[in-house]
C-alpha positions, 0 to 999 in steps of 0.5 A: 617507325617504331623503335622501342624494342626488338622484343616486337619485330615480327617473326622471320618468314622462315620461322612461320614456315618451319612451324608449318612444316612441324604442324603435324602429330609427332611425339609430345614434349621434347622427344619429338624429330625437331627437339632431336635435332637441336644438340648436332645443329649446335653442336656444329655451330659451337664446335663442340658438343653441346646438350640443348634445351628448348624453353619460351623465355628468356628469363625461363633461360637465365633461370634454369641456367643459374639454378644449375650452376648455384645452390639455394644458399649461394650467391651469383655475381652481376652487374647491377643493371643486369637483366636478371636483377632489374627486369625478372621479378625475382625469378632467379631467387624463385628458381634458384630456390633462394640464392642471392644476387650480389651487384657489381659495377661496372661502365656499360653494364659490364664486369671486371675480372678485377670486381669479380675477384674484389667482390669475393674477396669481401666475402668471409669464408665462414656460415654467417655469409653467403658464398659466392657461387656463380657469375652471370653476364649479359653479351650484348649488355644492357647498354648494347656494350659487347664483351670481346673474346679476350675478355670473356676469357678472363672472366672465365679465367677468374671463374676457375681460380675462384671456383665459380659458374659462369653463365652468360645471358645471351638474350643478344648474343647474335649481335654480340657475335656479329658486332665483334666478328668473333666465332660463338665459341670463342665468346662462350665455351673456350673462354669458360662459360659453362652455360648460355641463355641464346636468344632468339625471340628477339632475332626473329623467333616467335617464342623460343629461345635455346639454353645451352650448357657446355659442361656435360651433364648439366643439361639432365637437371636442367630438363627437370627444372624446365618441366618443374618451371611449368615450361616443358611444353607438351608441343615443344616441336614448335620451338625447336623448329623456329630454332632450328630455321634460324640456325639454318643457313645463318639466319641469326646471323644476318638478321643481327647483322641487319639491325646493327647496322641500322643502329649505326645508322642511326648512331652516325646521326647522333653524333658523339655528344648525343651518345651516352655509351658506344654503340657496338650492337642495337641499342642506343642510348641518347641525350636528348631533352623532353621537348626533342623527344616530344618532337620526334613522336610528333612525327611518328616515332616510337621509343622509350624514354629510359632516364631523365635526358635519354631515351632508348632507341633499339633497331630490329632484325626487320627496320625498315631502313626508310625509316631509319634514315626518315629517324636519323635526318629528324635527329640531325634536324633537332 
């Protein structure tokens, strides 16, 4: 009955068979019959042609990315509660080589075309200041908020006029996808993005995730950034095989499909006034006092608690749906 955090659920059954399957000599690093199969199978998913990088992380992801697509002495625009700022240990100035982040608001966790351009505009086009670069955004966001194709678009939109990347951390991509019943292209490169972190470990993968660029060429840097980072594995058939047997048959798919609705489940119990955002993927964000909480780990279930008042409750591919509804009845029951 543990509800903390996807970054635990077990790995599909599919995936432990594939990395059986790829339990045999083949060559070192990516140059391996798995790793070369990953640019068609997303390629195909994606609808256009795409360069693909197996990496362990998903901060090695986002990282690569944004090393890509801003220099040392430029700036990526986020929100301030995005994952790369928070939760990454500095990793995006260590890879970038010492860009900065500059912080945006925004309900939900999410940016404006408006704050992009607000934010750029503050800043003076001379060297005393740092350019802005780069705009990295989270779909699903931190708050579980998702971004729709049209805005996305206008994102991308403002990336162009302003002359920005624009890459998106999609450690929940999935269940963006399946949250707005939108296409993987339509989220990502046909409204602009020039790269993605996709995220798998948290839908079923072990530990693998995919960076994908959808600007040709970039990916050639990106390889040397992997194995400068420390994270060309030299058995990097085993990550591209726990990809590849999610992208199979949909898997990703159905697996964020499963662990929204066992967020909505759950979000149905709370009610409104428990809410603090919508709930439009896996998380939830809800009030509920030190005594409430206290009461529902007394009978066996497990969250974070995240500010004071609210807690976190995020679903799994895998939540056993018996107890979801044991959660939600005890939520009701408060």
């Amino acid at each position: 009955m543990r509800f903390f955090s996807d970054n635990a659920a077990a790995c599909h059954p599919a995936v432990l068979e594939a990395l059986a399957e790829a339990n045999v000599l083949d060559t070192a690093y990516d140059g391996d019959a798995w790793s070369g199969r990953l640019d068609d199978a997303f390629s195909e998913l994606f609808e256009t042609r795409i360069e693909a990088l197996w990496v362990t992380t998903g901060t090695a992801a986002n990282c690569i990315a944004l090393a890509m697509l801003c220099p040392p002495e430029g700036a990526i625009l986020t929100h301030r509660d995005a994952h790369i700022e928070n939760d990454e240990a500095g990793a995006p100035g260590f890879y970038t080589g010492g860009a900065k982040l500059t912080l945006l608001d925004g309900v939900g966790a999410k940016v404006s075309p408006e704050t992009v351009r607000e934010a750029c505009a503050r800043v003076r086009k001379d060297v005393h200041q740092v350019q802005p670069a780069a705009l990295s955004i989270t779909n699903a966001s931190e708050y579980g908020l998702t971004y729709s194709p049209d805005e996305t678009a206008a994102l991308g939109e403002a990336c162009r006029t302003l002359g920005l990347g624009f890459h998106i951390d999609g450690a929940r991509f999935a269940n963006a996808v399946a949250a707005t019943g939108a296409s993987p292209a339509d989220l990502t490169w046909r409204a602009g993005a020039d790269a993605l972190s996709f995220g798998f470990v948290k839908n079923g993968g072990m530990n693998a995730e995919a960076l994908l660029f959808f600007t040709p060429g970039h990916a050639e840097r990106a390889r040397r950034l992997r194995k400068r980072s420390g994270h060309l594995m030299s058995k990097g058939r085993y990550a591209a095989a726990q990809i590849l047997a999610l992208i199979e048959d949909d898997r990703w798919l159905a697996n964020a499909r499963a662990a929204n609705a066992a967020a909505t489940a759950l979000a149905e119990a709370c009610g409104p006034d428990r809410l603090v955002h919508a709930v439009e993927a896996n998380e939830l964000f809800v009030r509920m006092s030190p005594d409430e909480a206290a009461a529902l780990r007394a009978q066996g279930f497990d969250f974070y608690d995240w500010a004071p008042g609210e807690v976190r409750l995020v679903t799994s591919w895998d939540q056993d749906m018996a107890a979801v509804e044991r959660l939600a009845q005890a939520i009701r029951t408060l």
